[in-house]
VMD Tcl script that builds the backbone (N, CA, C; Angstrom):
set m [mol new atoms 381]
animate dup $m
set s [atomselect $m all]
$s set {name element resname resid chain x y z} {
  {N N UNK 1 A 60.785 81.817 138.890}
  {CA C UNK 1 A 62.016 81.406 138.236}
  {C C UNK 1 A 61.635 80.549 137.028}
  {N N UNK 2 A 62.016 81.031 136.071}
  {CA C UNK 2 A 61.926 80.417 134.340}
  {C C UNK 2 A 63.108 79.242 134.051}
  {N N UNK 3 A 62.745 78.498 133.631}
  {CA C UNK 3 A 63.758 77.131 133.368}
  {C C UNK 3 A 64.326 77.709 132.286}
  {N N UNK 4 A 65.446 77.456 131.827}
  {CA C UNK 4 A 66.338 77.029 131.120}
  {C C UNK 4 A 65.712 76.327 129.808}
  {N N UNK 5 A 65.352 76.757 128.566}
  {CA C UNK 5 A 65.377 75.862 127.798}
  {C C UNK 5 A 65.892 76.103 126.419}
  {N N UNK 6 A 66.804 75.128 126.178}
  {CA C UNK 6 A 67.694 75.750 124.774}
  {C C UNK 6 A 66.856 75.452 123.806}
  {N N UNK 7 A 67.490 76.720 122.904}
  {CA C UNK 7 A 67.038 76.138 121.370}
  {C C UNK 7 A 67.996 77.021 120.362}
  {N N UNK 8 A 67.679 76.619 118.778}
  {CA C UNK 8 A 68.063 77.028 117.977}
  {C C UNK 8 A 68.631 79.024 117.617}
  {N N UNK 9 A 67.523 78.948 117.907}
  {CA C UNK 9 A 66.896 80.222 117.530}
  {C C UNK 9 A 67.292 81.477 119.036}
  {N N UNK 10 A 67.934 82.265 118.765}
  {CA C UNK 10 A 68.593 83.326 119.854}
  {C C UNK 10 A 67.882 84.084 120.101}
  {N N UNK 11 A 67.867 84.178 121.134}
  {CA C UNK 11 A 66.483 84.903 121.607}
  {C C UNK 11 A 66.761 85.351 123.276}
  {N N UNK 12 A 66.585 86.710 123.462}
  {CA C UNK 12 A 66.691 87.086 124.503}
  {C C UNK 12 A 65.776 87.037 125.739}
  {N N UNK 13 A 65.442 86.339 126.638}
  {CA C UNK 13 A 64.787 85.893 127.878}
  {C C UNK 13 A 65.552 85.880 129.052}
  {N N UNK 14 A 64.679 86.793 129.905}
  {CA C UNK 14 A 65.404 86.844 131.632}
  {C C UNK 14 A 64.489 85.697 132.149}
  {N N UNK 15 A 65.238 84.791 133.122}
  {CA C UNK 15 A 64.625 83.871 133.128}
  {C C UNK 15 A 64.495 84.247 135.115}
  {N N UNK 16 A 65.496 84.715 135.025}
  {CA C UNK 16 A 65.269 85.027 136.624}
  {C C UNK 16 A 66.284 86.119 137.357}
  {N N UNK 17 A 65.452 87.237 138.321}
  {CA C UNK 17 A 66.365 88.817 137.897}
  {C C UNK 17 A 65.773 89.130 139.634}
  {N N UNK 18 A 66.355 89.408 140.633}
  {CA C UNK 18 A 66.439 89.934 141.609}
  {C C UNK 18 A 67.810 90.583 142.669}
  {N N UNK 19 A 67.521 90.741 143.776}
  {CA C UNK 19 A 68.380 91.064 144.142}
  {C C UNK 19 A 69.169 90.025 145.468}
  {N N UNK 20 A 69.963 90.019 145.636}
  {CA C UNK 20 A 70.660 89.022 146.866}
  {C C UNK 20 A 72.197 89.945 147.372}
  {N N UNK 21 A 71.530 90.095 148.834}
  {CA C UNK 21 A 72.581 90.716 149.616}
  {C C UNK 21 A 72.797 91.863 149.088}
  {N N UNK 22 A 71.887 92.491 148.478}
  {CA C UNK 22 A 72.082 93.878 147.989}
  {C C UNK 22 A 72.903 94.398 147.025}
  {N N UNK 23 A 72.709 93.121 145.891}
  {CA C UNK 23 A 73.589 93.071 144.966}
  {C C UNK 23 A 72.333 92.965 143.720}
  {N N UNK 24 A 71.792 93.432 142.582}
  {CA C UNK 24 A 71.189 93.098 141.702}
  {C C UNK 24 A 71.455 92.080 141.230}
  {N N UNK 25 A 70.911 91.117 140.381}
  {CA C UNK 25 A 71.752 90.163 139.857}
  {C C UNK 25 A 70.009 89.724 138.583}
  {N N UNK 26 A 70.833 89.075 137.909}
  {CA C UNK 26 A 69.785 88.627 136.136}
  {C C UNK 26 A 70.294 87.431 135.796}
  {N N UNK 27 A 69.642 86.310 135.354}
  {CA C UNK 27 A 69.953 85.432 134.756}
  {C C UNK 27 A 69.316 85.286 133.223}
  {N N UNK 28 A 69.940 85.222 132.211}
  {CA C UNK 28 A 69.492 85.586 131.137}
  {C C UNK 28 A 69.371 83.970 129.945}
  {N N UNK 29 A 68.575 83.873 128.908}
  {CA C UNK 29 A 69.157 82.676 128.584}
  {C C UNK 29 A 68.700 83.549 126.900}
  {N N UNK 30 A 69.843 83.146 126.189}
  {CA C UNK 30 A 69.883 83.811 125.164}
  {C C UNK 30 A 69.709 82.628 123.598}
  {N N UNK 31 A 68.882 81.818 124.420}
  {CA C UNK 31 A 68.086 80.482 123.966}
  {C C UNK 31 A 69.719 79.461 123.498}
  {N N UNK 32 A 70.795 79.635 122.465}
  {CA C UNK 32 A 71.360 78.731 122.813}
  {C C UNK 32 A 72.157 78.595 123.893}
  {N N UNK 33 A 72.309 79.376 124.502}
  {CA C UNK 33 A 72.895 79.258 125.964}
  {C C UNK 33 A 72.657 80.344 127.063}
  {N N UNK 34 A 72.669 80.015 128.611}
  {CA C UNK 34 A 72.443 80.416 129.325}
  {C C UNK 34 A 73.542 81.625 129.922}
  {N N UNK 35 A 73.553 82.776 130.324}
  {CA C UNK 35 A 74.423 83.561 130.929}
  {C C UNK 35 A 74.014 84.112 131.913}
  {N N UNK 36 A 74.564 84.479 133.127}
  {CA C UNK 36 A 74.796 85.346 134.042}
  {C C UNK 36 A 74.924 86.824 134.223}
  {N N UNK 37 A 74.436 87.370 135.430}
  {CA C UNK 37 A 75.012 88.857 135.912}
  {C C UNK 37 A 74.649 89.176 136.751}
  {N N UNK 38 A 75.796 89.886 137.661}
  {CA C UNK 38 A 75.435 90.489 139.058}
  {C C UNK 38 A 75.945 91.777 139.067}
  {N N UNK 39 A 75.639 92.674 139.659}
  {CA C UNK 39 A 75.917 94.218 139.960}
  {C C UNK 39 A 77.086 94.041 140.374}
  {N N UNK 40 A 77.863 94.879 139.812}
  {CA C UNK 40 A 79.405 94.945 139.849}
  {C C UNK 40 A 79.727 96.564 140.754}
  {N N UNK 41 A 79.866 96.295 142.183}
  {CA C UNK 41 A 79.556 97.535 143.109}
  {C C UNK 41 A 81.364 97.735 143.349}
  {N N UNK 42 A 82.651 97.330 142.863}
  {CA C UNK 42 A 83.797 97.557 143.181}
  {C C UNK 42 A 83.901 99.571 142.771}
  {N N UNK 43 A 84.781 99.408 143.582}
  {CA C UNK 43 A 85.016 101.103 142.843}
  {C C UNK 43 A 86.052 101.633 141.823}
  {N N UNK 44 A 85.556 102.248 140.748}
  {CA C UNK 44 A 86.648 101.862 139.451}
  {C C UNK 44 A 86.664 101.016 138.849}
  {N N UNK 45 A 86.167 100.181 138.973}
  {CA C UNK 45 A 86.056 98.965 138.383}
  {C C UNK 45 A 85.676 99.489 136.818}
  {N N UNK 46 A 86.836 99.456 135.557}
  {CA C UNK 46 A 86.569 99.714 134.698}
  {C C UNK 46 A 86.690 98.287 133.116}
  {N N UNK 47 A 87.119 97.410 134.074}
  {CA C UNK 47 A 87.433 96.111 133.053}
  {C C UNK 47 A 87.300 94.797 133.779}
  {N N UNK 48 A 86.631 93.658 132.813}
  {CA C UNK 48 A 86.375 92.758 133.555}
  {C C UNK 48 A 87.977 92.092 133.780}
  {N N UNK 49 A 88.470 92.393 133.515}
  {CA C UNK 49 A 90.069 91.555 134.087}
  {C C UNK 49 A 90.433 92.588 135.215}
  {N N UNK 50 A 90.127 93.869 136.059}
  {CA C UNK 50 A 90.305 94.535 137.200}
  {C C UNK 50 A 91.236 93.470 138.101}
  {N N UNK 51 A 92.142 93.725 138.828}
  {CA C UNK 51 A 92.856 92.756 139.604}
  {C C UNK 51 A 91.949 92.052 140.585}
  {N N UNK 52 A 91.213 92.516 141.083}
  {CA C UNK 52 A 90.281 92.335 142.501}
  {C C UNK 52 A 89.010 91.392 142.070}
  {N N UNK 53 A 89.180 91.186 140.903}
  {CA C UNK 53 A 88.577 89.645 140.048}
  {C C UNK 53 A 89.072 88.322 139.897}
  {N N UNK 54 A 90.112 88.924 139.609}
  {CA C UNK 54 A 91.338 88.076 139.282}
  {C C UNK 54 A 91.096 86.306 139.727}
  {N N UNK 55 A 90.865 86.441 141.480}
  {CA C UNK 55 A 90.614 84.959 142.194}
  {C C UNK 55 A 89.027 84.788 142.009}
  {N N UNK 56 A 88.101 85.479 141.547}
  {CA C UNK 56 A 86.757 85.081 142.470}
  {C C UNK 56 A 86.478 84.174 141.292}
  {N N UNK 57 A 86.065 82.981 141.755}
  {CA C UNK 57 A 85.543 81.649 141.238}
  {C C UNK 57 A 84.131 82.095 140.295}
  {N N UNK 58 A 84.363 81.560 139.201}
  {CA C UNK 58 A 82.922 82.296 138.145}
  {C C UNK 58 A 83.183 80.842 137.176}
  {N N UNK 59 A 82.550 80.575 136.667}
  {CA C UNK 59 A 82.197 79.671 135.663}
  {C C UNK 59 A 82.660 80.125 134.193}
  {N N UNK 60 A 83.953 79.845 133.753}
  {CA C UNK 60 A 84.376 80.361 132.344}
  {C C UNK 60 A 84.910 81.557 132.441}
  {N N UNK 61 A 85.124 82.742 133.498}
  {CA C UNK 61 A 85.524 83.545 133.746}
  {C C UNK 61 A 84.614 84.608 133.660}
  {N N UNK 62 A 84.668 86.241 133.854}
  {CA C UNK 62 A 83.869 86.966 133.134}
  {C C UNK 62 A 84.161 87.590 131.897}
  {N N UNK 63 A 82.981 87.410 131.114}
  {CA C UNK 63 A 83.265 87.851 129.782}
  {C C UNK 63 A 82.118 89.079 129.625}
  {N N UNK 64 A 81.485 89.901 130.413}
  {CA C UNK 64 A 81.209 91.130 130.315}
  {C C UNK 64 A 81.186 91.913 131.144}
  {N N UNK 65 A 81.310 93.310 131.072}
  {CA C UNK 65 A 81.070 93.972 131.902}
  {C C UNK 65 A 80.700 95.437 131.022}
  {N N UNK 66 A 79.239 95.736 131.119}
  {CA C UNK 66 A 78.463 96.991 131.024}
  {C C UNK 66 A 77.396 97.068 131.591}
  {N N UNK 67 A 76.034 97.860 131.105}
  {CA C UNK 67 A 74.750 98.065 131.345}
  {C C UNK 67 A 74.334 96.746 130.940}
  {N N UNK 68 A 73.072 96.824 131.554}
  {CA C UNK 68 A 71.787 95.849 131.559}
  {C C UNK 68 A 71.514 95.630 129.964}
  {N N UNK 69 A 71.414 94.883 129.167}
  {CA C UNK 69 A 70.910 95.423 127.899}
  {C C UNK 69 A 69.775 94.751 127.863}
  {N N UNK 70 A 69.659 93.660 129.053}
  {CA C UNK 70 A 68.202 93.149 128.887}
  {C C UNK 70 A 66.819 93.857 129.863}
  {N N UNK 71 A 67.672 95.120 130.581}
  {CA C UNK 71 A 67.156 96.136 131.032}
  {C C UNK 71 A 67.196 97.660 130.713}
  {N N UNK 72 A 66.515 98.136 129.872}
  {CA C UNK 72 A 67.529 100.006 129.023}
  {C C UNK 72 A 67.136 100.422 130.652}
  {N N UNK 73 A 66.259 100.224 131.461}
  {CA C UNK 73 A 66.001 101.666 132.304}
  {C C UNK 73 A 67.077 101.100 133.741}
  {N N UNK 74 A 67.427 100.099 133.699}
  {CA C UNK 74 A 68.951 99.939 134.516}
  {C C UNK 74 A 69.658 100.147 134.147}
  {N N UNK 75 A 70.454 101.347 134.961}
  {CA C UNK 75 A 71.428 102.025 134.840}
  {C C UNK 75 A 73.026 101.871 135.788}
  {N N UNK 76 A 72.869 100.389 135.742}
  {CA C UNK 76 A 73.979 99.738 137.074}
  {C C UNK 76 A 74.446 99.323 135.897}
  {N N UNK 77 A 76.273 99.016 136.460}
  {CA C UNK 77 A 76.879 97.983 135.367}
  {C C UNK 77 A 77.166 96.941 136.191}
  {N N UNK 78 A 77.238 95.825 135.353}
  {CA C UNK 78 A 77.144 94.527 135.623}
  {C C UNK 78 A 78.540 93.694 135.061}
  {N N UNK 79 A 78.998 92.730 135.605}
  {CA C UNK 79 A 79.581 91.386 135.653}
  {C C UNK 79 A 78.981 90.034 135.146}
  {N N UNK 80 A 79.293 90.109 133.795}
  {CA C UNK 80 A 78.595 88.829 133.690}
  {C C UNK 80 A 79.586 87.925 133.143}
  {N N UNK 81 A 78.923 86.439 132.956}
  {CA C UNK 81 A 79.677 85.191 132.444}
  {C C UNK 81 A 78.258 84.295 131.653}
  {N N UNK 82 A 78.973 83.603 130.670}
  {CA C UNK 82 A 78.290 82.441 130.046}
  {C C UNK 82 A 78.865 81.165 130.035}
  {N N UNK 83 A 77.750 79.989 129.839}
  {CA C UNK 83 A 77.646 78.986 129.997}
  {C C UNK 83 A 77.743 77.889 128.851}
  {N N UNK 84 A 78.649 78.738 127.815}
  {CA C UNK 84 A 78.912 78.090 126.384}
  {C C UNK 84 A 80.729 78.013 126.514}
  {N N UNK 85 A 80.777 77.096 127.421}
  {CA C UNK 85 A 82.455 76.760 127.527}
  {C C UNK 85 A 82.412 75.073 127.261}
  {N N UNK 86 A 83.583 74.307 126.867}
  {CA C UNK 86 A 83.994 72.881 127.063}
  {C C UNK 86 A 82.841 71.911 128.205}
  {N N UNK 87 A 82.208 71.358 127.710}
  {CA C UNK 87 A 81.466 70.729 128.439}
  {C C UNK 87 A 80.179 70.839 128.752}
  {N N UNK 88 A 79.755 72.549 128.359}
  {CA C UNK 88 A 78.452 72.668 128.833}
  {C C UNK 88 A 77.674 72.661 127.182}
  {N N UNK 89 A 76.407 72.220 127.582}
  {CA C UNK 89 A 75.919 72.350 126.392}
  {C C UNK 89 A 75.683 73.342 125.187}
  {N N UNK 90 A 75.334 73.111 124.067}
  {CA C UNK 90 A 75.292 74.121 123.734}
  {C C UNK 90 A 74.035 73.694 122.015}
  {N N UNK 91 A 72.953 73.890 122.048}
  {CA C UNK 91 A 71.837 73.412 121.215}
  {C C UNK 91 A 72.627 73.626 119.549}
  {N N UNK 92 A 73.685 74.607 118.972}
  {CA C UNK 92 A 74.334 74.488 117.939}
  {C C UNK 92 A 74.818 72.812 117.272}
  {N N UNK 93 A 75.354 72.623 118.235}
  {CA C UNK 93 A 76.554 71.763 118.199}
  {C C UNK 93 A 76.112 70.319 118.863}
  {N N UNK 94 A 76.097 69.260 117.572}
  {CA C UNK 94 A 75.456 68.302 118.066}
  {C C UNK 94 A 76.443 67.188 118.840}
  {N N UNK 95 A 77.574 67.629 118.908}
  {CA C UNK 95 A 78.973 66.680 119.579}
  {C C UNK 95 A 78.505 67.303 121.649}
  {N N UNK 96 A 77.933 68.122 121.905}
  {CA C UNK 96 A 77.060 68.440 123.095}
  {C C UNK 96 A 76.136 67.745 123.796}
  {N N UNK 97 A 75.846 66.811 123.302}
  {CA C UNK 97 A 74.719 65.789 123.326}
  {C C UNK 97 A 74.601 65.638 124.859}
  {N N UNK 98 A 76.116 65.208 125.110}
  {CA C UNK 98 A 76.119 64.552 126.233}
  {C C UNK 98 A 76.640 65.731 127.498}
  {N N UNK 99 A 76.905 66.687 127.279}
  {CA C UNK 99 A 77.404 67.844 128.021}
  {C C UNK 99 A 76.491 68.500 129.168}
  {N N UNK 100 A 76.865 69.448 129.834}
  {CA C UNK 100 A 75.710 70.053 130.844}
  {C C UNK 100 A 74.826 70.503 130.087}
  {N N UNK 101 A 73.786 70.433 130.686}
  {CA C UNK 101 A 72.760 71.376 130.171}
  {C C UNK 101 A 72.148 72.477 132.017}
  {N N UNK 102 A 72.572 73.338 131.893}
  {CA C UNK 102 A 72.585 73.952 133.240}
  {C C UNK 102 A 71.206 74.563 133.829}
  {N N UNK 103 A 70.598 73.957 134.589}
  {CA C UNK 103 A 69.648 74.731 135.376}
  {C C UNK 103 A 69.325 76.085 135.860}
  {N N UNK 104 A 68.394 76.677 135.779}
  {CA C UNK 104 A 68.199 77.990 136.394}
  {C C UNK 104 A 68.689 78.117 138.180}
  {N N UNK 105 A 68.116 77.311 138.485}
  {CA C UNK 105 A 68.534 76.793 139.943}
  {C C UNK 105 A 69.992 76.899 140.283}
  {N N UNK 106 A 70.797 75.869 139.063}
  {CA C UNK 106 A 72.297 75.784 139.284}
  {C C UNK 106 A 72.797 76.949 138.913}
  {N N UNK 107 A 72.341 77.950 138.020}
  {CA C UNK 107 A 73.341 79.134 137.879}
  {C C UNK 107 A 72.810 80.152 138.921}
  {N N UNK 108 A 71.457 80.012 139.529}
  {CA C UNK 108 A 71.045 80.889 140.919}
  {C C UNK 108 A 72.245 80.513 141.824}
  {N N UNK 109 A 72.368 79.147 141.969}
  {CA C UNK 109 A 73.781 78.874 143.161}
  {C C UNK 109 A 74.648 79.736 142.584}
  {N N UNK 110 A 74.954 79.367 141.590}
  {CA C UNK 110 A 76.492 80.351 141.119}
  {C C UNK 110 A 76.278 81.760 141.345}
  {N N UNK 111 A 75.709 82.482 141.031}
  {CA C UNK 111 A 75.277 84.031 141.184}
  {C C UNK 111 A 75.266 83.962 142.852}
  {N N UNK 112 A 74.800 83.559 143.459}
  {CA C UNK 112 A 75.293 83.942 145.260}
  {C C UNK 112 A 76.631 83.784 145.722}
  {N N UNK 113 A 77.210 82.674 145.328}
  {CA C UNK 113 A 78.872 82.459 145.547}
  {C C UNK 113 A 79.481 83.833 144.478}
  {N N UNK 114 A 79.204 84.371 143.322}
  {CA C UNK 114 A 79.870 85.226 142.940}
  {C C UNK 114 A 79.609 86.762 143.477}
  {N N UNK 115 A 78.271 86.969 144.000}
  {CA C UNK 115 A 77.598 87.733 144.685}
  {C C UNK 115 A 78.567 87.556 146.345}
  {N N UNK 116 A 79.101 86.350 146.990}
  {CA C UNK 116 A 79.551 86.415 148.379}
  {C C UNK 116 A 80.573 86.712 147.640}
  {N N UNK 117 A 81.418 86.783 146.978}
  {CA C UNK 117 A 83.186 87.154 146.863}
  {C C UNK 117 A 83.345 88.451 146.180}
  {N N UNK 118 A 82.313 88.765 145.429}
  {CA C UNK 118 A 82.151 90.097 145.167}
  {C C UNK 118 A 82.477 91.061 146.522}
  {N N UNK 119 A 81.552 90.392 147.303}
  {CA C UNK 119 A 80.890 91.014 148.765}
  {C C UNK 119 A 82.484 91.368 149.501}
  {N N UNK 120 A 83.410 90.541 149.415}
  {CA C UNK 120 A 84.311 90.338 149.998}
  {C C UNK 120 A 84.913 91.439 150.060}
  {N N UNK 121 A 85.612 91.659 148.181}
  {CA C UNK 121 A 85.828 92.734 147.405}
  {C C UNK 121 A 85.668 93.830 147.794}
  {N N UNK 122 A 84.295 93.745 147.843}
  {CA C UNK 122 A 83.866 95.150 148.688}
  {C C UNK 122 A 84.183 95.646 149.751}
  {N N UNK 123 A 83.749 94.832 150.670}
  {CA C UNK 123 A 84.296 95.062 152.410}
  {C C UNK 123 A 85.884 95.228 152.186}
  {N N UNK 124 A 87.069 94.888 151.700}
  {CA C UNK 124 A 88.500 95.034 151.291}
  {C C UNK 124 A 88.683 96.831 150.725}
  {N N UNK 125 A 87.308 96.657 149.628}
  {CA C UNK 125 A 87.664 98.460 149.168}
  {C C UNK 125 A 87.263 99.485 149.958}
  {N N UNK 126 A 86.482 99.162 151.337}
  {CA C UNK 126 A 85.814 100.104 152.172}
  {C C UNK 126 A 86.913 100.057 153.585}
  {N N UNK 127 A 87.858 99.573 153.856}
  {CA C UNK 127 A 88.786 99.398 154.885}
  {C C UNK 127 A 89.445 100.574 154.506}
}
mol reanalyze $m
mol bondsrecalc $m
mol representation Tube
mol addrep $m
């Protein structure tokens, strides 16, 4: 697992990419800020606003949903969110100073809680 470290300069780095509960999942840090993604296994699922999203707790909401782009030969689509909202840091913007600066660790927690309600989702579309 790769830390987190901001900077200026955008730059694409997986900092940490496996699987949990049989869900793929990537943590990406795109140097000024950190983002998320987990395998998005709903069925139909053609938009990140899908109703069956709607409640699951995510950090800023989700703001993608396609292919891997920090993977071409994954061919899963994904759910992701970033970590450039009110409060969290962000290396641009020097009024941030004092804001999160988020751990690899802390967005691993987040990716299992979005990974368990995903899970939920699922078990609901297989009844």
């Amino acid at each position: 697992m790769k830390e987190m470290i901001y900077s200026f300069i955008r730059e694409v780095k997986v900092l940490y990419k496996g699987t949990y509960k049989n869900y793929k999942f990537c943590i990406v840090s795109l140097g000024t800020h950190p983002t998320a993604y987990v395998e998005c296994k709903l069925d139909n699922c053609k938009s990140r606003y899908d109703e069956r999203l709607l409640d699951v707790k995510v950090h800023g909401d989700f703001t993608y949903l396609d292919k891997a782009y920090w993977d071409t030969e994954d061919t899963s689509t994904y759910l992701g969110w970033d970590y450039w909202h009110p409060g969290d840091y962000l290396e641009l913007l020097p009024s941030t100073v004092f804001a999160k600066r988020w751990t690899t660790k802390e967005i691993y927690d987040e990716v299992k809680s979005v990974i368990e309600q995903l899970k939920e989702r699922e078990n609901l579309d297989n009844e």
